[in-house]
N, C-alpha and C positions, 0 to 999 in steps of 0.2 A: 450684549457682550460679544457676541458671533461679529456685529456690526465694529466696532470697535478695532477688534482686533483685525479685521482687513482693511480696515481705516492706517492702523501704527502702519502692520506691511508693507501696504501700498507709500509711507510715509518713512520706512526706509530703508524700500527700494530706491524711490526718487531721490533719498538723498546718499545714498551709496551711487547712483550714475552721475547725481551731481559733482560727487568727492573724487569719482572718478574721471568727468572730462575736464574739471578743473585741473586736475595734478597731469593730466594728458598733455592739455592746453601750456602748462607753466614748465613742465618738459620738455615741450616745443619749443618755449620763448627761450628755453636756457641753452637747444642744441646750439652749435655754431653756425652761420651760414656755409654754407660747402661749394666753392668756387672753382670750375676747372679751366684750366691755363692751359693755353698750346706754346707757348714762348719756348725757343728749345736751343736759341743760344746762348752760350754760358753767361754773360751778362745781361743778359735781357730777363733768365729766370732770377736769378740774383737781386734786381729790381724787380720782380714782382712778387716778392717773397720778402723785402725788405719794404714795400709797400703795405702788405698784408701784417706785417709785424708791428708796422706803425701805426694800422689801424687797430692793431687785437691791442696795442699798449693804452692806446686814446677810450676805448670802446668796452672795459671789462663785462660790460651788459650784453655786451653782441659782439662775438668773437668772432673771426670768419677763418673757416679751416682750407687750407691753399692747397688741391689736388693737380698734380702734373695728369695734364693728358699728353698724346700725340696727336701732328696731324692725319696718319694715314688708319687711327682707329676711330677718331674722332666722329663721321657719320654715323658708324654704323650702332658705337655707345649713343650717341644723342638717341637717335632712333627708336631703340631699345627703349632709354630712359622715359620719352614721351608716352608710348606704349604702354609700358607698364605705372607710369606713375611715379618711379622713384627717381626725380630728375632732381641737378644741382641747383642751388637758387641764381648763382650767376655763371655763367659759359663765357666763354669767346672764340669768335671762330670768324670766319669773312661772311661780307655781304652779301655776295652770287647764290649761299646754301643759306642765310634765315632767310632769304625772302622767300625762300621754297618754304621752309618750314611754317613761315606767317602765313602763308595761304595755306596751309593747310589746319592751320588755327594750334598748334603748337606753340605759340608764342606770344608772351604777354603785350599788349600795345602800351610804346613806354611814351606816349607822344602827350598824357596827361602830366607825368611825373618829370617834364622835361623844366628846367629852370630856364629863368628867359637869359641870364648869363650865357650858359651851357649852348643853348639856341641860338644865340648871335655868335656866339665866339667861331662855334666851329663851320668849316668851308660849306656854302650852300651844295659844290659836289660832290662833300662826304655824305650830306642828309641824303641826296637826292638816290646816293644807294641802297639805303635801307626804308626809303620809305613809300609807301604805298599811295595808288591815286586815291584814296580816302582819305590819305592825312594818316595811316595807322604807322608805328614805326616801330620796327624788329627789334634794330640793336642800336646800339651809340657807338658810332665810328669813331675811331683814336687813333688809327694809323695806319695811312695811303701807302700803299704801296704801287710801286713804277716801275719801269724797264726801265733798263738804262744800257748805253753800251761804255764797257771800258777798253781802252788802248793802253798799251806799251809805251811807256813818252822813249824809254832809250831806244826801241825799233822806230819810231817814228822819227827822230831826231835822225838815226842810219841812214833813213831812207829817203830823206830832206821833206820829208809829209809835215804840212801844217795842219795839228790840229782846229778841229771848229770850232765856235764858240758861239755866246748866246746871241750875240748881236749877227751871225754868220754860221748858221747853222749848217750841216750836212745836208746833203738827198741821197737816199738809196743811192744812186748811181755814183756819185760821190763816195760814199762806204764801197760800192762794190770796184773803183778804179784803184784803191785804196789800197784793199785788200789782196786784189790783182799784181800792186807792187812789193808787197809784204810778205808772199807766197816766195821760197825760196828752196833750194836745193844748196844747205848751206854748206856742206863739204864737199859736192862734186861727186858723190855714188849714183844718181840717178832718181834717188829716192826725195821727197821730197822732207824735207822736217821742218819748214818754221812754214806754216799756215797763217794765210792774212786776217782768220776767222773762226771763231769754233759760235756755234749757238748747240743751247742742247734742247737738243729736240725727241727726248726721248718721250715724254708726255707735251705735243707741244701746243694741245688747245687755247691755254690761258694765250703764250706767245700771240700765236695767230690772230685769234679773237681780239684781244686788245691792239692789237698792230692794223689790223683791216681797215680802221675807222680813219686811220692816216692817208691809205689809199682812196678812202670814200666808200666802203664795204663794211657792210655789216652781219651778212651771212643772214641771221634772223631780221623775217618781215611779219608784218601784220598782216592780216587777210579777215577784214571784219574784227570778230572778237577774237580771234586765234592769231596760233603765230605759225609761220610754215619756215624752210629754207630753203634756199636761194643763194645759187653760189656761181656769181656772172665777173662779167671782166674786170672788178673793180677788185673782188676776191682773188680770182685767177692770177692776176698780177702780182700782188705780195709771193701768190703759192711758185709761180714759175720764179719769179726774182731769185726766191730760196734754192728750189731746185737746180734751177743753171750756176750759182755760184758754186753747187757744189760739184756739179759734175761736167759742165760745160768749161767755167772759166776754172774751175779746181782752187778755187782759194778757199772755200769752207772744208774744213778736218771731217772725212766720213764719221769718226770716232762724233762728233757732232750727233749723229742719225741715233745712238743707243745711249747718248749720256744724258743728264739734267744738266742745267747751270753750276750747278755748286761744284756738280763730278766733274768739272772742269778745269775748276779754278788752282788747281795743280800742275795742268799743261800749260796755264796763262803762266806759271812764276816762272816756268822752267824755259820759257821764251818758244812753246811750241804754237802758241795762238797766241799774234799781234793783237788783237782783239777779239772780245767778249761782247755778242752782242745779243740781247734782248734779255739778260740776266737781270734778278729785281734788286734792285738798291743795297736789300741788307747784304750781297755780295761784298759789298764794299769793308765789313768789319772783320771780313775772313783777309783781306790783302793787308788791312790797317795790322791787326793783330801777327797775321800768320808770313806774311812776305819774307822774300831775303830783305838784308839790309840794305842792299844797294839797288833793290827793286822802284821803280818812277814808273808810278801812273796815273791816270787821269778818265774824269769821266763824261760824255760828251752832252750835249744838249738834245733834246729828243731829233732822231733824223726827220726829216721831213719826205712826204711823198703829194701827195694833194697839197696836204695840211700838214702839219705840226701835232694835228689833235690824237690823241690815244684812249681806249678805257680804261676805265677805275676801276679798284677793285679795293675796298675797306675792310682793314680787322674791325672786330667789333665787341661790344658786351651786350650777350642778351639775357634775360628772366622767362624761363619755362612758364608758361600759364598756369599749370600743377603743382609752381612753388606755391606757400604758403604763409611765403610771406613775402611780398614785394616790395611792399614801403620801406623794408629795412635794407635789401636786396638793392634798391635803388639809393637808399643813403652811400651803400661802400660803392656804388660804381661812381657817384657825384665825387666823392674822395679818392677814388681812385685815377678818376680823367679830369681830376684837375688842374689848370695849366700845368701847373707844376709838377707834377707827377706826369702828365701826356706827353711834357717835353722831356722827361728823365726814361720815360718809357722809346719815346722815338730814337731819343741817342745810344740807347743801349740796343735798337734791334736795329737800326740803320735805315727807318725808316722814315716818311716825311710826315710827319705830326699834321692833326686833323683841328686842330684850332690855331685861328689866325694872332693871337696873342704869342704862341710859342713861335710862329714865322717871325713874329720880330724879334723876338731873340738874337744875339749876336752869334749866340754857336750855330744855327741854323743858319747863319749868313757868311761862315767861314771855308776860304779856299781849303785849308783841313780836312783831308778826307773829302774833300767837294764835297761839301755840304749846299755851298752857295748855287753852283751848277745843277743837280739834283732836285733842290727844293722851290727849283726856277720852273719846275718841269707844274707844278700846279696850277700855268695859267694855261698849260697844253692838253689837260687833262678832261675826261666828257664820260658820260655815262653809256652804255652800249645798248643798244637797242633789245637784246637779248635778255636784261635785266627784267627779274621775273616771268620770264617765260615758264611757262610747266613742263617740266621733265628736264630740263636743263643741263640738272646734273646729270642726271642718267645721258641723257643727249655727249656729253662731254666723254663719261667712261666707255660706253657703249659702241659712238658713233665717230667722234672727231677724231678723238685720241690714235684709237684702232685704223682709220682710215688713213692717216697722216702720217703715222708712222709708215706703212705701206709707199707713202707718194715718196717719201724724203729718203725712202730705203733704192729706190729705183724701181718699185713693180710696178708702178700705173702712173700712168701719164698724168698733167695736169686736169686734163679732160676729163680722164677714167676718173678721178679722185672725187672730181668737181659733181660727176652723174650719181656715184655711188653716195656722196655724203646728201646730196637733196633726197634718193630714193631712201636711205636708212633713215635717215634724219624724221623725213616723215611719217617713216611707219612708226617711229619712236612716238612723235609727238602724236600723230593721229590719237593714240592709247588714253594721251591724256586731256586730249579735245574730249574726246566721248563721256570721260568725268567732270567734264563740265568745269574745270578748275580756269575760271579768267582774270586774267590781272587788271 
């Protein structure tokens, strides 16, 4: 009898934990997926929130719930999220910060779940940022972002300046004669107010970095398994070019040394800078949208200095490891970056679409907004050497940012800048040579 009865017990215990992971389990399947977005201009969130709608209407099984983040909290919630487990099942965010995060194993590898569609379509230098020398891949790239510089057509037309074009591109020196004639003192006080130039340079790592590779510099080398920096004449050059136009020939706006790109694009309408240069692409929907009426401009072909060539830098969609559900995670990103939706996503953030089906597009090929100019910029486009390096990011808040602002403000020479970023740089990375983290 005794036996018996902890026989039943035992029989419904087990089926009391069965009734309970199953209703766990089927709780699970019914939550929504929880996707966080960084899209933050008005029609860009607009289409990915009408994407999301089109999917929860097609999908009443697996609904996916659309959370807005920002970029400038977006680290430090990922972070958090991996840490403790409670992550979204799909994010997006650039390629520079998951490959950090896939080396440190935060990140599902989506290189099983990839269609061979999806695999050809998109540009071999969008892969070639998110994915690892193993073959593992972070996130699925959907939209390249670029420098680009824009000009004034009515000050240039003033000033009898022909603008460049693809077939006749610029050189630095070129930009900066430019510039030189575009700098004016236009009522006669002394003072100067139309500037042939503004860059902003307030945070201006990405700038730099991505622009070096034109000069032939790369800042980050390899040294065996590690990466160290290195910052020699090929670097120097970019940094001095900057420097002297702004204080030597005066045609870069000091306002240039404390603003971003976009904090700018106010003094470009009001004719205070002939040009905008190293601003990323989707600048272009703030002029489209926001300009005067009788505002003309244009946007140029990448300047050349060695080369033509620049780095890349990819949005992306990735899946936390600690989702728990990925198969399904990976269906709404296949629907979400499909041509047809990656090229409605590119036109609404202004940016240059990562599958080569949407390059042929005609809107992508239209003088309009220089589309055609702009999206010409992906045969000039290369990966940077510093792609997965360990500490990166940090390297970038910590080290670049801080020291470059210093060079562009007038405290340290090109030299001082050049000695300080190889001595910081390395005590930065040293830290993370010693954890052994190799790409």
């Amino acid at each position: 009898m005794k036996r018996n009865l902890i026989i039943l017990f035992f029989f419904v215990i087990v089926s009391v934990v069965i009734f309970l992971m199953t209703r766990e389990e089927k709780e699970k399947k019914n939550l929504p997926l929880r996707f966080v977005s960084l899209a933050w201009q008005e029609r860009s969130i607009a289409t990915n929130l009408s994407i999301v709608k089109e999917w929860n209407d097609q999908h009443p099984d697996l609904q996916v719930e659309y959370i807005q983040g920002t970029w400038n909290s977006a680290h430090d919630y990922l972070i958090t999220a991996f840490e403790t487990g409670d992550v979204p099942d799909i994010f997006h965010y650039e390629s520079s910060v998951i490959i950090d995060y896939a080396m440190r194993g935060y990140l599902t590898d989506l290189a099983p779940y990839i269609t061979t569609e999806m695999k050809n379509d998109i540009l071999d230098v969008a892969w070639a940022t998110v994915t690892r020398p193993n073959g593992e891949v972070g996130g699925i790239p959907f939209l390249i972002e670029s420098l680009v510089v824009l000009y004034n057509k009515s000050l240039f037309d003033e000033a009898g300046i022909v603008p460049p074009t693809i077939e006749k591109p610029w050189t630095w020196d070129d930009l900066r004669k430019a510039a030189i004639t575009l700098t004016k003192d236009t009522d006669g006080n002394n003072v100067i107010d139309q500037y042939g130039a503004g860059i902003g340079l307030r945070n201006s790592a990405n700038i730099i970095m991505n622009t070096s590779i034109s000069f032939g510099g790369s800042f980050f080398r390899k040294e065996g398994d590690h990466f160290i920096v290195k910052v020699k004449d090929e670097e120097k050059k970019l940094l001095q070019t900057i420097v002297d136009m702004i204080y030597k020939d005066k045609s870069v706006s000091p306002a240039s040394i404390g603003e971003s790109g976009a904090g700018m694009i106010p003094g470009f309408f009001s004719g205070k800078y002939a040009m905008l240069v190293g601003i990323g692409s989707w600048g272009r929907q703030q002029l489209v949208e926001n300009a005067p009426k009788d505002f003309k401009w244009g946007v140029m072909p990448p300047l050349k200095a060695k080369t033509q060539m620049y780095g890349v830098s990819t949005q992306t969609l990735s899946i936390p490891k600690k989702s728990k559900r990925t198969k399904e995670a990976m269906m709404f990103i296949d629907y979400m970056l499909s041509s047809k939706n990656t090229a409605r996503l590119a036109l609404d953030d202004w940016m240059i679409p990562s599958r080569k089906s949407c390059l042929e597009m005609p809107e992508f090929k239209d003088t309009i907004g220089s589309w055609d100019i702009t999206c010409s910029a992906v045969n000039t486009l290369g990966v940077g050497s510093w792609l997965g390096a360990p500490g990166y990011v940090e390297w970038k808040s910590r080290v670049a940012n801080p020291v470059l602002q210093e060079l562009f403000a007038g405290r340290l020479t090109v030299d001082e800048a050049a000695k300080r970023i190889e001595r910081e740089s390395n005590i930065v990375l040293s830290r993370y040579k010693k954890r052994g983290e190799v790409w």
